[in-house]
C-alpha positions as CSV (number, residue, x, y, z in Angstrom):
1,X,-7.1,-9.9,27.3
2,X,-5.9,-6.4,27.7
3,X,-2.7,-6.9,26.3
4,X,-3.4,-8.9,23.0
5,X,-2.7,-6.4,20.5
6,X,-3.5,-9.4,17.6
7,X,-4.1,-12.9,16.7
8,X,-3.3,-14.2,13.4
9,X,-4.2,-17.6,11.4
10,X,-1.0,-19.7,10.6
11,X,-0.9,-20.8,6.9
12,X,0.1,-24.4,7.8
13,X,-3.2,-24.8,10.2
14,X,-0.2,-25.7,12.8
15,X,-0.4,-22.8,15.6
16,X,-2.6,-19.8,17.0
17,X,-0.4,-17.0,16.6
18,X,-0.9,-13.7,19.0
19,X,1.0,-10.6,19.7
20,X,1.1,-9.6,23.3
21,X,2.2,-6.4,25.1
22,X,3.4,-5.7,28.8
23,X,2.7,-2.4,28.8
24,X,-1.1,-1.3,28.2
25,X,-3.5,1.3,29.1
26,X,-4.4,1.5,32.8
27,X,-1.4,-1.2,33.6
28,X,-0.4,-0.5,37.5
29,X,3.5,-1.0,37.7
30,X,4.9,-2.4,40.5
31,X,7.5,-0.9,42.5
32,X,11.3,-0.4,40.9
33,X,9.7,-2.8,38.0
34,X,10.9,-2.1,34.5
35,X,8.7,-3.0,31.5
36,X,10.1,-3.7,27.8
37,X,6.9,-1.7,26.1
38,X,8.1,-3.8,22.6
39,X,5.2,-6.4,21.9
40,X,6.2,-10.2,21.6
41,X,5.0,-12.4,19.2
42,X,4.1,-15.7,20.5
43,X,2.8,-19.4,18.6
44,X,0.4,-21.9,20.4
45,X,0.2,-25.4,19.6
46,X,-3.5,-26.9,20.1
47,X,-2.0,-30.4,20.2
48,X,0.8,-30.1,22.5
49,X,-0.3,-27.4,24.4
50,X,2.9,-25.6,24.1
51,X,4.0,-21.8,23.7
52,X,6.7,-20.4,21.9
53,X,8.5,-16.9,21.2
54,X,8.4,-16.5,17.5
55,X,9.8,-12.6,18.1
56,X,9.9,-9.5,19.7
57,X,8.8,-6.7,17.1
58,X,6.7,-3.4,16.8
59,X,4.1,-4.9,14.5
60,X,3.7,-8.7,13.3
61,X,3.0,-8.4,9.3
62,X,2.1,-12.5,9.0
63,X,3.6,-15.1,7.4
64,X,4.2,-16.1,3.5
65,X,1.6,-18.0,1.9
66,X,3.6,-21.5,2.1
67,X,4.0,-20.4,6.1
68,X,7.9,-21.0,6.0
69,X,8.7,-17.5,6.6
70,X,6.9,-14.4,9.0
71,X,7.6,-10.6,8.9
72,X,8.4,-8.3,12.1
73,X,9.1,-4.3,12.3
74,X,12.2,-4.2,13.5
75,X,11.8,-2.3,17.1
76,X,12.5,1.2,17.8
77,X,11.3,2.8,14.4
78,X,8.0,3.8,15.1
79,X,8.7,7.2,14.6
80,X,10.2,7.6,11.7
81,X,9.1,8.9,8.8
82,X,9.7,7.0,6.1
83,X,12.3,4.0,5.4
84,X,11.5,1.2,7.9
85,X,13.5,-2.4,8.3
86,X,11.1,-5.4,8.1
87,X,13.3,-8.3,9.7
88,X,12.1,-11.9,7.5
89,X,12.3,-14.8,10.0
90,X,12.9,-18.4,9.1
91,X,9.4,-20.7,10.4
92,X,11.4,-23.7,11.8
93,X,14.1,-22.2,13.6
94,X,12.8,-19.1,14.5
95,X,15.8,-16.9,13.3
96,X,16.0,-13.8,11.1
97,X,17.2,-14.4,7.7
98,X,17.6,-11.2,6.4
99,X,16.4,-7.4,7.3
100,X,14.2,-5.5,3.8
101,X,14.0,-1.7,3.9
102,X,10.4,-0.4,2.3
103,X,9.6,2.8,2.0
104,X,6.9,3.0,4.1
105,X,5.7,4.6,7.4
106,X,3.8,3.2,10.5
107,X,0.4,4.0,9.2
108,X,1.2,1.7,5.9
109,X,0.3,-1.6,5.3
110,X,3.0,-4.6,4.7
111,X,2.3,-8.4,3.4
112,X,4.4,-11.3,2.5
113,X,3.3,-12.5,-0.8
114,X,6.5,-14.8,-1.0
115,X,9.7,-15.3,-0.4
116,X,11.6,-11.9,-1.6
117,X,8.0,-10.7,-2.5
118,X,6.2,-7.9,0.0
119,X,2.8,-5.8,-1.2
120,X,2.5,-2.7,0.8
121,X,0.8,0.5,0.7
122,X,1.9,3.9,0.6
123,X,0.6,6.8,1.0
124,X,0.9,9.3,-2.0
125,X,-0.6,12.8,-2.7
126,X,-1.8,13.6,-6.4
127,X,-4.3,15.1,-8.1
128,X,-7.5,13.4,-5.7
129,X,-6.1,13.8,-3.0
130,X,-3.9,11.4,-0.4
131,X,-4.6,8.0,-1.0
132,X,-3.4,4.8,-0.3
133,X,-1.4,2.9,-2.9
134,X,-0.2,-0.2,-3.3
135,X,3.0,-1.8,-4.4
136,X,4.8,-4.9,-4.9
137,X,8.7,-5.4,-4.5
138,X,9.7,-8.3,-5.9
139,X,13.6,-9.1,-7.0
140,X,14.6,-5.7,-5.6
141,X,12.2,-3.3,-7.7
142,X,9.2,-1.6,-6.2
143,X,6.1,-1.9,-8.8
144,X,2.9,0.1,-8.2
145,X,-0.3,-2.3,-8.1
146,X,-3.1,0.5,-7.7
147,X,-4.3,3.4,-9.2
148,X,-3.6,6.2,-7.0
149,X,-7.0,8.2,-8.0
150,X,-8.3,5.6,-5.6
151,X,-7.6,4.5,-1.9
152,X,-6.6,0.8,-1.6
153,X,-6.0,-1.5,1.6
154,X,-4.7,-4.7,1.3
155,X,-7.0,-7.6,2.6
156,X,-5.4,-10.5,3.0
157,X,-2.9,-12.7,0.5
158,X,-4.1,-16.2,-1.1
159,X,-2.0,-19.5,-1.3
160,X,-0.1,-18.9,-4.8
161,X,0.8,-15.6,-3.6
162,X,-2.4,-13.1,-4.7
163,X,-2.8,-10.4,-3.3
164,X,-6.8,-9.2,-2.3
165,X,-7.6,-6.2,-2.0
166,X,-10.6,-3.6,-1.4
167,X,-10.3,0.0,-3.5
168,X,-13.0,3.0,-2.3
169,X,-12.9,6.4,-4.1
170,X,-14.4,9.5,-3.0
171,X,-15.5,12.5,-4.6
172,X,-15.5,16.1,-3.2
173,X,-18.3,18.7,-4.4
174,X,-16.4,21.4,-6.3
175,X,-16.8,24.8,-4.7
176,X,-14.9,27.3,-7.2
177,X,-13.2,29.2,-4.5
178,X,-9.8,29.6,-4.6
179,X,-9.4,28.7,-1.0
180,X,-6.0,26.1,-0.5
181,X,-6.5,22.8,0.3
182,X,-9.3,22.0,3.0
183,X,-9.2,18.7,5.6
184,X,-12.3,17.0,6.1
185,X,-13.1,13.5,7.6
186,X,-15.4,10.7,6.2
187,X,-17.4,8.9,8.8
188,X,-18.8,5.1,8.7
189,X,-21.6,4.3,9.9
190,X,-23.0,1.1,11.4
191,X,-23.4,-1.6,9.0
192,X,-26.6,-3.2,8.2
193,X,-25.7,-7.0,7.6
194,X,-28.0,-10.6,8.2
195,X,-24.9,-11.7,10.5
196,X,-25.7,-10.4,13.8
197,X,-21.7,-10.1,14.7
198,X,-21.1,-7.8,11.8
199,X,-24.3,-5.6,12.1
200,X,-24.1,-2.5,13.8
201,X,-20.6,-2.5,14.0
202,X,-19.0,1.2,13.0
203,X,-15.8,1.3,10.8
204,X,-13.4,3.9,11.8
205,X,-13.6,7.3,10.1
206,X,-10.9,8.4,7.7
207,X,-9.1,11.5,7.6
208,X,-8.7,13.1,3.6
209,X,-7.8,16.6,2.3
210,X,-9.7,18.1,-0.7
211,X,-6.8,19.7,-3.0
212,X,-7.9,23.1,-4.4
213,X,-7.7,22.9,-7.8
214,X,-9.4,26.8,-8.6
215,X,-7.0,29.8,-9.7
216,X,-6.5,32.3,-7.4
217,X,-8.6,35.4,-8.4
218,X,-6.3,38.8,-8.6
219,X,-8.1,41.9,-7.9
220,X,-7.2,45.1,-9.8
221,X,-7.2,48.6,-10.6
222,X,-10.2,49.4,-12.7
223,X,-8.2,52.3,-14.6
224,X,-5.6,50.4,-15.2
């Protein structure tokens, strides 16, 4: 449908979860109508047939691995920079226990790996580059998982917790000129794979920036 924005796998095998939005592309609004553009979450029973509200959030980041709790943004932060609330709701009565602030932005990934225990990634700028790191708060202290010479994104989080994840590197051609830090953009191209719903499908590009790591040259008078 033109409004799904997601569907997710519940833990406990017990609903189809989607995230649906009133307001998308191309949507003709009907006269004096007022749409809420924040997306609702929504679980569906196979067995009963039955639908219900799990919340109303920016993004959906899933469920803990025992499928007890599941993560929202909180609305109305999309753009801000850095800081945002993640709102932890209880499975069986639908409720928020308690609201976590990460230091991440709305490009950034964000998992529940646990109860009290979030991976996300962050983006950080060093001596390769911006890359995508990951890191773990657990009991209140953020720990870095990744090497930040690399790019990591977080794939998806196992029963006791694990975290899986893919790291990709890339390496820029040095060009010994001193000039500043250039943008450039990797493109994917369509994969070649046996499973005909996988090949030719085109991964999006990514946007990096080559850090200039030669001294800038200072001209001079010849007599001194």
């Amino acid at each position: 449908a033109k409004n799904t924005l997601g569907v997710w796998q519940d833990p406990m095998f017990q609903w189809v979860v989607y995230m649906v939005s009133d307001d998308w592309p191309g949507r003709k609004k009907k006269k004096k109508e007022t749409i809420d553009p924040t997306p609702v979450v929504y679980a569906w029973d196979p067995e009963t047939r039955l639908t219900a509200q799990l919340a109303r959030c920016d993004r959906f980041y899933g469920f803990t691995p025992d499928g007890q709790q599941f993560g929202c943004l909180v609305p109305g932060q999309e753009e801000k920079a850095e800081g945002m609330q993640v709102a932890v709701y209880q499975r069986g009565s639908k409720q928020p226990l308690k609201t976590v602030t990460l230091p991440v932005t709305k490009r950034d990934q964000v998992a529940l790996a646990g109860p009290g225990r979030f991976v996300y990634s962050k983006w950080e700028r060093g001596e390769s580059g911006e890359t995508s790191v990951l890191w773990l708060r657990a009991g209140g202290k953020d720990t870095r998982v990744t090497n930040p010479s690399v790019s990591s994104t977080i794939l998806f989080v196992l029963r006791d917790g694990a975290v899986v994840f893919m790291s990709r590197s890339t390496d820029s051609v040095d060009d010994a000129v001193h000039d500043g830090d250039q943008p450039y953009i990797v493109t994917v191209g369509p994969a070649v794979s046996a499973d005909p719903g996988y090949t030719g499908a085109s991964g999006a590009s990514v946007s990096l920036t080559n850090l200039d790591d030669d001294p800038a040259v200072v001209k001079g008078d010849a007599n001194g």
